[in-house]
MDTraj code that builds the backbone (N, CA, C; nanometers):
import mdtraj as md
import numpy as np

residues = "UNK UNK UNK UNK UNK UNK UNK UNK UNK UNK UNK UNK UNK UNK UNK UNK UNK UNK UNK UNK UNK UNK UNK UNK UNK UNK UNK UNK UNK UNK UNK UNK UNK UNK UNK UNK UNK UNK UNK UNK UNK UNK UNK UNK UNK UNK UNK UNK UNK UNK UNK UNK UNK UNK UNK UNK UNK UNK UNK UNK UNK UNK UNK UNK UNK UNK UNK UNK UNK UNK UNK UNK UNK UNK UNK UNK UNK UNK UNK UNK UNK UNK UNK UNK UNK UNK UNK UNK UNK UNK UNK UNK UNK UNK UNK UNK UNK UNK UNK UNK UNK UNK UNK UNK UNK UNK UNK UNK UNK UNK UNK UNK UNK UNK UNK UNK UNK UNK UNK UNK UNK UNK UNK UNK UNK UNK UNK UNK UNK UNK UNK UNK UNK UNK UNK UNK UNK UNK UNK UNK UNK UNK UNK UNK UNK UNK UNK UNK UNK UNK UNK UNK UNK UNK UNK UNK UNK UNK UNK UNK UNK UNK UNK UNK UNK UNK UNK UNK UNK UNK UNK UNK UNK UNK UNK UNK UNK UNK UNK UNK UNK UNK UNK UNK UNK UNK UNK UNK UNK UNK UNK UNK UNK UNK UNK UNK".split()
xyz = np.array([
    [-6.2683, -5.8794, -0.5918],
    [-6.2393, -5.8589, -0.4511],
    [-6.1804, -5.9834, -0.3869],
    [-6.2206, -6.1095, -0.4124],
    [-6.1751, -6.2618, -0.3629],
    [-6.0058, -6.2488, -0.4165],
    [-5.9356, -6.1727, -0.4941],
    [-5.7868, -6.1704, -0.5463],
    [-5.7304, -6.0672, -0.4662],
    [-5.8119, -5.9629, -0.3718],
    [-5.7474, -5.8640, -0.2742],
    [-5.7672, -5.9559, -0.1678],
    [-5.8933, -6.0164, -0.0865],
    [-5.8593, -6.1267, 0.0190],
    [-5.7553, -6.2026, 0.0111],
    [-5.7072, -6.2995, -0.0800],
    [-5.6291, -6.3407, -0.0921],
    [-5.4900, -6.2842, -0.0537],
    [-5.4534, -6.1254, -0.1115],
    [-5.3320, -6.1349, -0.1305],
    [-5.3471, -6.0249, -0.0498],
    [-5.4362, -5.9442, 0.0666],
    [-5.4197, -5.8776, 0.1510],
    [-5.3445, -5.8566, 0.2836],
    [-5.2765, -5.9255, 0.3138],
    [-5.1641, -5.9372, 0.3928],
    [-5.0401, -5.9105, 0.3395],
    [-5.0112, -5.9095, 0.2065],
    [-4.8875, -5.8583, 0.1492],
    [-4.9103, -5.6902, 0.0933],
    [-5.0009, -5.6367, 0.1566],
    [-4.9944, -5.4824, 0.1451],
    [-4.8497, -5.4729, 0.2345],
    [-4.8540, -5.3261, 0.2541],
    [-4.8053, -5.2922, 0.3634],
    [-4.9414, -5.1952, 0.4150],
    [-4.8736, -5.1339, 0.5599],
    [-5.0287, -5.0889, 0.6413],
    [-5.0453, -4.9983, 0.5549],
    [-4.9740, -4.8967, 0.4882],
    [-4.9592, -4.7420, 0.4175],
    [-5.0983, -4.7899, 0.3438],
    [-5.0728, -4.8704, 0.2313],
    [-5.1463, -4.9158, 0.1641],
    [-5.2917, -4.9853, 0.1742],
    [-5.2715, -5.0340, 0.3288],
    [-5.4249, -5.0905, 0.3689],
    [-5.5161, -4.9804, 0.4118],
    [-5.4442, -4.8610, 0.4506],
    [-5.4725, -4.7565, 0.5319],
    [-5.6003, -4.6794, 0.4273],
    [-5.5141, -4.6912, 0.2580],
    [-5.5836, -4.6178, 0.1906],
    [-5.7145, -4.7250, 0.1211],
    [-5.7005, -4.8546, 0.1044],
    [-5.7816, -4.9484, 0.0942],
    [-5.8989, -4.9430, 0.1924],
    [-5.8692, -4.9441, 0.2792],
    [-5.9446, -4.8718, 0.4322],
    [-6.0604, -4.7976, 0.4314],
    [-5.9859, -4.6283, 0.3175],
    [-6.0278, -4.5526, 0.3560],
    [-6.1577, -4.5739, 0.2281],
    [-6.1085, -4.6510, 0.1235],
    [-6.1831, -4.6675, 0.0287],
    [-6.3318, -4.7408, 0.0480],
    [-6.3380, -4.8062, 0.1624],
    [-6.4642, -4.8674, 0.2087],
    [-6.4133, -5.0298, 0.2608],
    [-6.2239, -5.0574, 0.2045],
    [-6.2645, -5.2252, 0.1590],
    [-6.2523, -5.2971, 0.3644],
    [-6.3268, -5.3110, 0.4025],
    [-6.3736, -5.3994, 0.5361],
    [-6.2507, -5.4631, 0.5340],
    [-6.1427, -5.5724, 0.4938],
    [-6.0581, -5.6557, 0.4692],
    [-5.9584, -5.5433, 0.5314],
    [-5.9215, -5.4658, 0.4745],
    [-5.7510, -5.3997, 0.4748],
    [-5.8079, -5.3677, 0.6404],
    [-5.9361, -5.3037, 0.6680],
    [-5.9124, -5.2634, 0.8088],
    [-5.9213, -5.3937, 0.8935],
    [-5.9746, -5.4565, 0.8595],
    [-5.9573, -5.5793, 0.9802],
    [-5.8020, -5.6398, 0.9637],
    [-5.6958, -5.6811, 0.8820],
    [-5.5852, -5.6862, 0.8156],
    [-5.5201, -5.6221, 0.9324],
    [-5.5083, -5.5104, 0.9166],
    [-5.4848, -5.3955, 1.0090],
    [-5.4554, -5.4385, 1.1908],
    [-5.5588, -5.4168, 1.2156],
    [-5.6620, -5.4490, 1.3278],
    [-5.5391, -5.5944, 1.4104],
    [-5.5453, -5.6937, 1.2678],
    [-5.5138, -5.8316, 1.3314],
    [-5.3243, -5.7952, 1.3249],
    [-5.2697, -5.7579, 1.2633],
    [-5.1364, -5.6992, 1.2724],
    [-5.1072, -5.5993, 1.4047],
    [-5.1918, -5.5230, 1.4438],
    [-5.1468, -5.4303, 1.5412],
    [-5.2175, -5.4551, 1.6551],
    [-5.2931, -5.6081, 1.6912],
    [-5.3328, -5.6332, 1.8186],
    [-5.2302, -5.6239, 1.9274],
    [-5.1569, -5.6917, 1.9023],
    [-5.0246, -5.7664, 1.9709],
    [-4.9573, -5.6017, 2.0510],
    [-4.9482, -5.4966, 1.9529],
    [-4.9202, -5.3963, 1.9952],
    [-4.9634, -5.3171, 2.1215],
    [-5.1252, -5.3151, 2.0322],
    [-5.2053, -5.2510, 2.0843],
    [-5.2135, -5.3109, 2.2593],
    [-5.2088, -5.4302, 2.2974],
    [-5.1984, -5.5018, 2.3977],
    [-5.0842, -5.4344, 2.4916],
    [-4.9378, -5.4380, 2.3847],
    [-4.8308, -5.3822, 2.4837],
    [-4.8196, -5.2121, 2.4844],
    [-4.8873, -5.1682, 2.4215],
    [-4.9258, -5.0309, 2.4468],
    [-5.0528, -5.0160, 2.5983],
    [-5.1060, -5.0429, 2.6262],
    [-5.2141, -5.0743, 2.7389],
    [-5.1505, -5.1529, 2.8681],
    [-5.0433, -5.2201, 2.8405],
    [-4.9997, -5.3051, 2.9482],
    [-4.9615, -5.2566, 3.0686],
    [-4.8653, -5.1167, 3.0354],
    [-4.8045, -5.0739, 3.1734],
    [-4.9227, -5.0083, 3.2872],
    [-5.0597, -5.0101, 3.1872],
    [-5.1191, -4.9480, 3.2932],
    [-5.2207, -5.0367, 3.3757],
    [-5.1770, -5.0077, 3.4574],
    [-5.2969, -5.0866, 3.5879],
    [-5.3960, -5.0648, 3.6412],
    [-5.5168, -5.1364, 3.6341],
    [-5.6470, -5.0288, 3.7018],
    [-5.6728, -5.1194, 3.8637],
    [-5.6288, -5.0366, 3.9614],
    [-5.6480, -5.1280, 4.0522],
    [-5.8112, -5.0989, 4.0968],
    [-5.8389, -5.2543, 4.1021],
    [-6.0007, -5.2745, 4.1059],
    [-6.0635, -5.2868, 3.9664],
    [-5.9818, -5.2396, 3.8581],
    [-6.0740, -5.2357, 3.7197],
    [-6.0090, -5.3779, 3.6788],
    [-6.0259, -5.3797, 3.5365],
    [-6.0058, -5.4661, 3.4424],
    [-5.8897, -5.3999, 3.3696],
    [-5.8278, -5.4885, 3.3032],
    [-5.7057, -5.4554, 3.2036],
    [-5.7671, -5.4239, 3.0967],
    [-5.8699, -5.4979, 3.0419],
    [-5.9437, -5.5287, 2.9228],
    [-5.9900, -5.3624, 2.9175],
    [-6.0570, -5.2849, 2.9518],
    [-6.1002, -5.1504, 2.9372],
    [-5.9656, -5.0488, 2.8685],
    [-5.8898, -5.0752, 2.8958],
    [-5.7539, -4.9879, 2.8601],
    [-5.7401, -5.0594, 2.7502],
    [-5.7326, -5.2038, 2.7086],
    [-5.7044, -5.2592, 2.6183],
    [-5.8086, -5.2035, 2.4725],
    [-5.9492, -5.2203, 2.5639],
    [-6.0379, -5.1748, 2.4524],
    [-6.0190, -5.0200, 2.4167],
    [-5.9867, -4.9032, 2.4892],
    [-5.9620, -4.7820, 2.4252],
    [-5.8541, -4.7662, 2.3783],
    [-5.7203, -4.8798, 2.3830],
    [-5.6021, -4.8551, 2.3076],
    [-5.6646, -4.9197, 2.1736],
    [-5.7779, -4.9876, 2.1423],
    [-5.8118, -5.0165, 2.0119],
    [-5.9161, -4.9233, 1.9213],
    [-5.9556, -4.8702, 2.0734],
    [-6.0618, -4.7377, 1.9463],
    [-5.9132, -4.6480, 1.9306],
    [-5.8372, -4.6312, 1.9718],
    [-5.7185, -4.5528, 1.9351],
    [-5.6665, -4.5841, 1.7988],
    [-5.6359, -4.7543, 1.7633],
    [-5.5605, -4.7960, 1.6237],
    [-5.6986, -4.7501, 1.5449],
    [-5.8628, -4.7915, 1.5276],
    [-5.9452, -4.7892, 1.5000],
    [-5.9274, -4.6211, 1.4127],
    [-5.9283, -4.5180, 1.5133],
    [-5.8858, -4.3694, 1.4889],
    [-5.7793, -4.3736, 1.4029],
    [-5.6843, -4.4189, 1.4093],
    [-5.5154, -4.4198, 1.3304],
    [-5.5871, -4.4589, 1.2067],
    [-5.6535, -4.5489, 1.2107],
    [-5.6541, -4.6266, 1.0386],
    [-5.7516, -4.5741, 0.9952],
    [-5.8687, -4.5080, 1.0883],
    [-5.9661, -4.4132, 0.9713],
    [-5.9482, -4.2821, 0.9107],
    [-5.7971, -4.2516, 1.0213],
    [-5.7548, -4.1178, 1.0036],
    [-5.6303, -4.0833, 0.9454],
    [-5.5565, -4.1635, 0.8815],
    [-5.4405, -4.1684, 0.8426],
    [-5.4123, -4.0918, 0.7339],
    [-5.3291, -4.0498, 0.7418],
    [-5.2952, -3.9670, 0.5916],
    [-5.1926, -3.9251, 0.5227],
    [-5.1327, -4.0614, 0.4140],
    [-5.0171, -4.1113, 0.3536],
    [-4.9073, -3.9348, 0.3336],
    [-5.0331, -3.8612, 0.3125],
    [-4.9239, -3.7763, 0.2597],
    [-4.8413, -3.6253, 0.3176],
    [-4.8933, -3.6811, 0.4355],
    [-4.7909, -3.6014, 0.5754],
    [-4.6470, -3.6935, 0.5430],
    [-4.6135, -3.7829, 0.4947],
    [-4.4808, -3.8308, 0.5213],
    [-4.4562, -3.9080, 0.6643],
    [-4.5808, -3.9548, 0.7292],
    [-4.5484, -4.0242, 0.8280],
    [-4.5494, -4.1784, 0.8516],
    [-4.5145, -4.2463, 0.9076],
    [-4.5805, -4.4016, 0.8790],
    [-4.6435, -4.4575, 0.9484],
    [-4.7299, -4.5147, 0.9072],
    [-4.8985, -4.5448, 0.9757],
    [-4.8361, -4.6028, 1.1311],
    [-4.7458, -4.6613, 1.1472],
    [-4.6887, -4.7163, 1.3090],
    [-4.6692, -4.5929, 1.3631],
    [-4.5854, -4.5288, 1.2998],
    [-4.5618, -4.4270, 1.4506],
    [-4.6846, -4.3641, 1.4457],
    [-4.8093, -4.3068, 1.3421],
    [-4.9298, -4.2758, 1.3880],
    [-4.9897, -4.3357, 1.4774],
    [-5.0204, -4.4396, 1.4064],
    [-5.0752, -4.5809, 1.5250],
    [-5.0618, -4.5532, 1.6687],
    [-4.9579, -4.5222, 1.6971],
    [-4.8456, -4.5895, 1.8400],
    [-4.9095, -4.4296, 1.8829],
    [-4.8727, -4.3290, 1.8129],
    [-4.9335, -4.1753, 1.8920],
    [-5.0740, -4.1689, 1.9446],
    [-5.1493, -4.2504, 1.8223],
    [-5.3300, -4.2445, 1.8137],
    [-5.3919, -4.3061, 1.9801],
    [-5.3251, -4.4724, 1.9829],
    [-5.3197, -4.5601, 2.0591],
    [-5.3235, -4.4954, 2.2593],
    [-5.1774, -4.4087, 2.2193],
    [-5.1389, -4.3608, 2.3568],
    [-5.2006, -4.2367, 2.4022],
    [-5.2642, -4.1670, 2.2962],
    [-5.3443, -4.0538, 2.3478],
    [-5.4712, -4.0712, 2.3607],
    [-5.5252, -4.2123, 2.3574],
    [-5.6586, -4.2068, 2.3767],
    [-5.6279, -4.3063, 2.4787],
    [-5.5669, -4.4245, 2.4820],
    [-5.5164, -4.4265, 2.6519],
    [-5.4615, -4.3429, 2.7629],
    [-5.4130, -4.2256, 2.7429],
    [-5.3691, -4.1289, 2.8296],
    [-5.5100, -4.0227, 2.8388],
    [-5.6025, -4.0195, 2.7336],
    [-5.7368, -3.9639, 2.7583],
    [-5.7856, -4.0771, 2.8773],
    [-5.8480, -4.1461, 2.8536],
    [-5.8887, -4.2638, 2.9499],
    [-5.8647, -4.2488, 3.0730],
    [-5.7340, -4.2550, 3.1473],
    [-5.7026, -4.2094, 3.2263],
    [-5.7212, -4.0590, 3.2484],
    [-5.7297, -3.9935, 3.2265],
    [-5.7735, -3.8310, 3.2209],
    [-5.8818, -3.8427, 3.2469],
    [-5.9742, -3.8842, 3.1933],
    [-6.0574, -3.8579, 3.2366],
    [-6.1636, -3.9229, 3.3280],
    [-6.0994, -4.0140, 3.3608],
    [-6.1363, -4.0917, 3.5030],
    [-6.0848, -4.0479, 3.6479],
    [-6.0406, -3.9210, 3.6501],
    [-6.0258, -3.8436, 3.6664],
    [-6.1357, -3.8018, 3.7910],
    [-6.2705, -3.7999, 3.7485],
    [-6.3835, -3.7607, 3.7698],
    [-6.4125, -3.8760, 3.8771],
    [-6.4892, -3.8788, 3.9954],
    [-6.5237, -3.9303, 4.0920],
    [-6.6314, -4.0946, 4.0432],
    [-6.6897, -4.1177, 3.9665],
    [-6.7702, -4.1496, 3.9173],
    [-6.6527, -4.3593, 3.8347],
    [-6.5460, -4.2556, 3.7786],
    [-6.5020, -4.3294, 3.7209],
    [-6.3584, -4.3663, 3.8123],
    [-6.3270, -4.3816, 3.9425],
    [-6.2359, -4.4337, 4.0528],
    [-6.1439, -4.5104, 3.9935],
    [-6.2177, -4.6515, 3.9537],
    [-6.0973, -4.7761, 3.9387],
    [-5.9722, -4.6797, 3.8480],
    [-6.0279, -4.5887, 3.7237],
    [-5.8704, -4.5556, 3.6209],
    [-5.7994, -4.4309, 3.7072],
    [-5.8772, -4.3746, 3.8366],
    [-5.8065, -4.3157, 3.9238],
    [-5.6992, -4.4036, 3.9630],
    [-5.6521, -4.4823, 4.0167],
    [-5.5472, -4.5615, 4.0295],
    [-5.4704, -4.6602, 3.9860],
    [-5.4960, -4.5921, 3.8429],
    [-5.3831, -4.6561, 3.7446],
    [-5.2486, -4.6339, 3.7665],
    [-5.2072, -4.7717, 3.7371],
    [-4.9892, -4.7066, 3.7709],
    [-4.9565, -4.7679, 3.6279],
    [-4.9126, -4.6771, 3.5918],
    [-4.8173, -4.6992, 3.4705],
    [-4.6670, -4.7401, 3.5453],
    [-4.6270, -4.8643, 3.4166],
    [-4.4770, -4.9307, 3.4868],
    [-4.3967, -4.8200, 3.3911],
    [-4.4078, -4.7760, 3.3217],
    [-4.3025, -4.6857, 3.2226],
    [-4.3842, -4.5376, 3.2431],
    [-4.2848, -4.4165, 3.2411],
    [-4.3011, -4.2835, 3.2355],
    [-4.4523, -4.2366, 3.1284],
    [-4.4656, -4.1603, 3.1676],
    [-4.6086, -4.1317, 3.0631],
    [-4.5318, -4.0431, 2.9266],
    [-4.5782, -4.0604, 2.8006],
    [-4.5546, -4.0123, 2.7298],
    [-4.5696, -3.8533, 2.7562],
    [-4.4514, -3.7818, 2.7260],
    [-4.4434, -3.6334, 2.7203],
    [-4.4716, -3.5813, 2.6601],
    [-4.5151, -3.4418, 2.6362],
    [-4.6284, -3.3625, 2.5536],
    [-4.4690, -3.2918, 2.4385],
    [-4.4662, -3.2679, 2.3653],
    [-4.3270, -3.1392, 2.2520],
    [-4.3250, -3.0124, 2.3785],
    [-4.3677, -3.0051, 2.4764],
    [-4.3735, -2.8510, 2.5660],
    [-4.2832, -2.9143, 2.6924],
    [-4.2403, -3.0580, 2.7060],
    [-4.1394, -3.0795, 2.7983],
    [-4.0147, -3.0797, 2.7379],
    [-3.9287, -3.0508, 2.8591],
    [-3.8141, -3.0122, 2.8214],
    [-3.7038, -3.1059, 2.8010],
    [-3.6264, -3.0587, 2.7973],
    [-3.4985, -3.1881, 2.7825],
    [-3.4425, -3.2134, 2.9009],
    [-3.4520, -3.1263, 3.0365],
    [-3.4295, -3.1435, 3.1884],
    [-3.5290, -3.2361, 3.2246],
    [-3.6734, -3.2175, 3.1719],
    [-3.7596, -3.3030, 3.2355],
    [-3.7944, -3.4348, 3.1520],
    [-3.7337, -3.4747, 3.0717],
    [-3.7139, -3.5865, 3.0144],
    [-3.6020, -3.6528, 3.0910],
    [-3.5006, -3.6200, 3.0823],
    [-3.4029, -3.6373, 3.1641],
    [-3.4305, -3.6793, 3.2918],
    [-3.4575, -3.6303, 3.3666],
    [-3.5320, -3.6205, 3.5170],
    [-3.6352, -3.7701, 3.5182],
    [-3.7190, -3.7249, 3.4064],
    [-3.8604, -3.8686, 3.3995],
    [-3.7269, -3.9641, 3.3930],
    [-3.6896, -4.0019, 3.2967],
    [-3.5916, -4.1329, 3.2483],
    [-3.4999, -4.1416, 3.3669],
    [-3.4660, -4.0738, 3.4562],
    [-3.3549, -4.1109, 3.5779],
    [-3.4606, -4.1774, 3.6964],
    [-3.6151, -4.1058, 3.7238],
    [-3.7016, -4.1748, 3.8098],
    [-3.7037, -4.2814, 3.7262],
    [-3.7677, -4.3128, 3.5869],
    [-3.7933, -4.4510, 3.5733],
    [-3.6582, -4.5191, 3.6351],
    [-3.5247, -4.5040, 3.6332],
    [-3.4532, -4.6353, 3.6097],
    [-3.4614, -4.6419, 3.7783],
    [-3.4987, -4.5393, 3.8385],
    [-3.4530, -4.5251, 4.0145],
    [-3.6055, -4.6955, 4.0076],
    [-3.7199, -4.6271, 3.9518],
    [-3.8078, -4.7624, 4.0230],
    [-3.7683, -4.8977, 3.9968],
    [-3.7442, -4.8677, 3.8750],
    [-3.7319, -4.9819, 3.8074],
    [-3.6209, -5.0616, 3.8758],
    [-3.5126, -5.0070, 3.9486],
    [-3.3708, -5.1063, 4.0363],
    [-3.4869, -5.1454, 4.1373],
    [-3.5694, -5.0203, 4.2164],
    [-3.5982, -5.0606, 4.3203],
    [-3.7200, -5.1937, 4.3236],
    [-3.7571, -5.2075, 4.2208],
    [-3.8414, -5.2822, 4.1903],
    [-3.8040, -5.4187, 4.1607],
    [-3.7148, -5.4048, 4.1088],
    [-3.6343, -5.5598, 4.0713],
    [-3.5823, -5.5862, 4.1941],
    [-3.5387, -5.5181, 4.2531],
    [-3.4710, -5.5735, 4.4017],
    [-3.6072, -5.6673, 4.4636],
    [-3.7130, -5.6274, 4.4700],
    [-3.8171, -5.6732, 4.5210],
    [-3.8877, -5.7988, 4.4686],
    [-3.8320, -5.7768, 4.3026],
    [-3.9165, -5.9229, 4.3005],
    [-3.8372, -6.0502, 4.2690],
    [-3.9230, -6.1475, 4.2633],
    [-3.9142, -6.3196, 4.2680],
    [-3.8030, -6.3439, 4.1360],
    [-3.7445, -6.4554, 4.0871],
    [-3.7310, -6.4414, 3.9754],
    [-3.8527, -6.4589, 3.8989],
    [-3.9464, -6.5451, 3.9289],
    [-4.1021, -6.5801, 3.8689],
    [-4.1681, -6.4437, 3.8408],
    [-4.1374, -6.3688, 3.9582],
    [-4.1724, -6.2438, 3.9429],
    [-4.1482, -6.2225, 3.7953],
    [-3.9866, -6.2070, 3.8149],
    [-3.9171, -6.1168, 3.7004],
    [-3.9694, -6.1419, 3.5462],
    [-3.9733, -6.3056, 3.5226],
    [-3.9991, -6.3578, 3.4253],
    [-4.1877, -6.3744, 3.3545],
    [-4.2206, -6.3355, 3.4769],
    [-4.3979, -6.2963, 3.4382],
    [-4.3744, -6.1416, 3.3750],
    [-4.3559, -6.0886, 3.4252],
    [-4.3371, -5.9380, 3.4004],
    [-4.2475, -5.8641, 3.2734],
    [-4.1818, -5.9757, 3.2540],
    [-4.0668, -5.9369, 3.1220],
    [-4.1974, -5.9410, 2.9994],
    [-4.2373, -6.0744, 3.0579],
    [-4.3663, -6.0805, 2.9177],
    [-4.4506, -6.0467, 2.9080],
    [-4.5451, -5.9943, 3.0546],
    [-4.6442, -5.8963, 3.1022],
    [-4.6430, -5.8375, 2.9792],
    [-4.5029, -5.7368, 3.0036],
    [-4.5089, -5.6356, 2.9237],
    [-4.4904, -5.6484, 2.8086],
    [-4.4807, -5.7256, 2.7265],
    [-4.4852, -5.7752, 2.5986],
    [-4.5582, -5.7891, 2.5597],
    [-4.6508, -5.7865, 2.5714],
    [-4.8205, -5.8113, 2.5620],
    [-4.8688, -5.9577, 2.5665],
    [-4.7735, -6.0557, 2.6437],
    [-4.8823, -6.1745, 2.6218],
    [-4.9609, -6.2476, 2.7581],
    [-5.0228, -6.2995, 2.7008],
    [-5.1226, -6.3408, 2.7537],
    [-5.1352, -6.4211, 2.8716],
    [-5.1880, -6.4377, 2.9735],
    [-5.1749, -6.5149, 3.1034],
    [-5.1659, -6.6704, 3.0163],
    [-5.1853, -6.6568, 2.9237],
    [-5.2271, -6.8357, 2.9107],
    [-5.0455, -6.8953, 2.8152],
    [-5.0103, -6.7774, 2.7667],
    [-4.8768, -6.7797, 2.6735],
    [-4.7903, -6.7473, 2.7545],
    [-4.8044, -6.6569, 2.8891],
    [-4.7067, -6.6692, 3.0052],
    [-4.6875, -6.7959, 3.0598],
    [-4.7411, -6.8835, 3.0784],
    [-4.8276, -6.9821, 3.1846],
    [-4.6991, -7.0882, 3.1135],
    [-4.7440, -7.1209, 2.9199],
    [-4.7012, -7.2153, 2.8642],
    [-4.5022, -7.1838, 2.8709],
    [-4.4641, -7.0749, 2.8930],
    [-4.3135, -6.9981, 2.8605],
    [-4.2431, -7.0288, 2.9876],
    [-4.3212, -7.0263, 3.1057],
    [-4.2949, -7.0314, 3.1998],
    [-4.2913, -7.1430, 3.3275],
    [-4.3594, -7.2343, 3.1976],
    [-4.4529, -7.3866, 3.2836],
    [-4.5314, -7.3596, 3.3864],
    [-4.5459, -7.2648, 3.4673],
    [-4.6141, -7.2724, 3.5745],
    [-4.8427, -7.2567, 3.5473],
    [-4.8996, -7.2635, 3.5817],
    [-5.0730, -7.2890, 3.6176],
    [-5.1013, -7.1070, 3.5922],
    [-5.1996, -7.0644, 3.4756],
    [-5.2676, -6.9724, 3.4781],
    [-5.2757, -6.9076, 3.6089],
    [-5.3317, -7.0185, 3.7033],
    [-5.3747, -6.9202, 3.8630],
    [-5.2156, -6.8551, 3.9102],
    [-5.1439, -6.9160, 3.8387],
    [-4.9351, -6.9181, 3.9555],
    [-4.9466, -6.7726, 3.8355],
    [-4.9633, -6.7894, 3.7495],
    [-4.9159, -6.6560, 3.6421],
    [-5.0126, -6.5188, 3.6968],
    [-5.0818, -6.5648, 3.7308],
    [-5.2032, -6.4378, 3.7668],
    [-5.1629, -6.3891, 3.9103],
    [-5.1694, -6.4847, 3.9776],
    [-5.1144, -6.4554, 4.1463],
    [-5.0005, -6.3588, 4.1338],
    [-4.9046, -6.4061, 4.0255],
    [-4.7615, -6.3339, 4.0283],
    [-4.7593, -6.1854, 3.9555],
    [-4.9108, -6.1172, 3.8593],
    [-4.9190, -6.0557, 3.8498],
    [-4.9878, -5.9587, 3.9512],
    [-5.0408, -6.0279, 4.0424],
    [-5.1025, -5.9419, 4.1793],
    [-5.0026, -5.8850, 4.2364],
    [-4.9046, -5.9761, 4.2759],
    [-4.7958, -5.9558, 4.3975],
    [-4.7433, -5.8174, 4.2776],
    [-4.6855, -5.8448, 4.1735],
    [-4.6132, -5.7371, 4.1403],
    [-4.6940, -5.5807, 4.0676],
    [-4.8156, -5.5792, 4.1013],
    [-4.9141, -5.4371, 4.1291],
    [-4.9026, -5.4070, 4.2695],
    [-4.9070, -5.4903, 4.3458],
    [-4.8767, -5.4113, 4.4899],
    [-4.7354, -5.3807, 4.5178],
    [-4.6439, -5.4468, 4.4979],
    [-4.5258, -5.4125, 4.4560],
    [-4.4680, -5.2890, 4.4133],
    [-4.5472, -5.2954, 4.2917],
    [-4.5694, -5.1908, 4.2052],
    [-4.5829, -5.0150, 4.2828],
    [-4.7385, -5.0534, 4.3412],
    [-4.8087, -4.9705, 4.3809],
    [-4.6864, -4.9199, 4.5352],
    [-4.6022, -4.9783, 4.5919],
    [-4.5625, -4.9857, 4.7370],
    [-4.3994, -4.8935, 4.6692],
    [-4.3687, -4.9185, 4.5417],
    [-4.2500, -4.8613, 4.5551],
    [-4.3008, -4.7258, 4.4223],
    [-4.4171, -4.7359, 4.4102],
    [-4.4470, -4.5666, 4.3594],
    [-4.4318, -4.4829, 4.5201],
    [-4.4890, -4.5427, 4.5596],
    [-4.5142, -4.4846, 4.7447],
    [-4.3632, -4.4307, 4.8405],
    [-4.3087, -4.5303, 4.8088],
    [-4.1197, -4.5266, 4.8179],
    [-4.0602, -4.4127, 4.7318],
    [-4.1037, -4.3967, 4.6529],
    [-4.0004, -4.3621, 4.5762],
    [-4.0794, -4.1800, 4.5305],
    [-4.2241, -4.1798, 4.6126],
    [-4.2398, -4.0757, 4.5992],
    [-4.2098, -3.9594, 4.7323],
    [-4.1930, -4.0583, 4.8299],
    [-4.1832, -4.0322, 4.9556],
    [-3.9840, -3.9690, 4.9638],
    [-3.9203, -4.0199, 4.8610],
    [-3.7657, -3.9908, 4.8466],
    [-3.7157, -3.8509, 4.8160],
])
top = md.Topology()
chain = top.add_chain()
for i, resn in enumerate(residues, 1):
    res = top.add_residue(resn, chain, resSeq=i)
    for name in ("N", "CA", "C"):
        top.add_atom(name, md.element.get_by_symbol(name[0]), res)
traj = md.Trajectory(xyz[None], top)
């Protein structure tokens, strides 16, 4: 087993998936440390105003968690685009089901990108979603800073207030502040643009 530690990073996931399933602890953590980064920018667009980011973050990981216990080489699919499906439907559960009075803060989540569409939407309403996104998205850039712009490019990239901070030179508190301004922002031209 010390000659699979070793050389466990030169799987590919297909292969860790089934290592995985075999019991070996390694391929799933392997896993895990490869598709954080993801898992981060999968969770990003959504906002819990009043919550934490970290809660979305943690159910986009019982999501990869699901992908890699549930994977199965021989549908012909590849463990990413599983991943990436697993990830977003148990973040789009999350939100669903906060739903309920009890659980408020994921009541006012704003997603910065369109919500993933179900195979039962159409090609008008894809169309339609992708013409609102680009309508917010001008109106939104009109609104912000360039600091703005440049927190937010990487926001959504998944990194980190502290890897924004260093990209950007500016103080953790200047990177965080600039993610406030652009949730209300945010939140002011969903309001705009639903009101159109």
């Amino acid at each position: 087993m010390s000659g699979l530690t070793l050389k466990i990073n030169e799987y590919s996931d297909e292969a860790l998936c089934s290592l995985a399933a075999q019991g070996c602890q390694n391929a799933e953590e392997e896993l895990v440390k490869r598709y954080f980064r993801h898992v981060r920018v999968c969770a990003r667009p959504y906002f819990l105003a009043g919550g934490d980011s970290e809660d979305l973050i943690q159910e986009a990981m019982f999501g990869l968690l699901k992908a890699i216990r549930e994977f199965e080489p021989s549908r012909d699919a590849r463990f990413k685009t599983f991943a990436e499906v697993c990830i977003r439907n148990r973040i789009c559960s999350a939100v669903a089901s906060a739903a309920r009075s009890k659980h408020a803060p994921l009541n006012d989540s704003i997603p910065f990108e369109s919500p993933m569409m179900g195979s039962e939407a159409s090609p008008e309403e894809l169309y339609i979603s992708r013409e609102e996104e680009t309508e917010l998205l001008t109106r939104l850039d009109q609104q912000l800073s360039s600091l703005e712009r440049e927190v937010l490019t990487r926001f959504l990239l998944g990194l980190s207030y502290q890897e924004i901070s260093e990209q950007v030179g500016r103080p953790v508190k200047s990177v965080d502040n600039a993610v406030q301004r652009i949730r209300r922002k945010v939140a002011g031209s969903l309001g705009v643009f639903s009101e159109s």
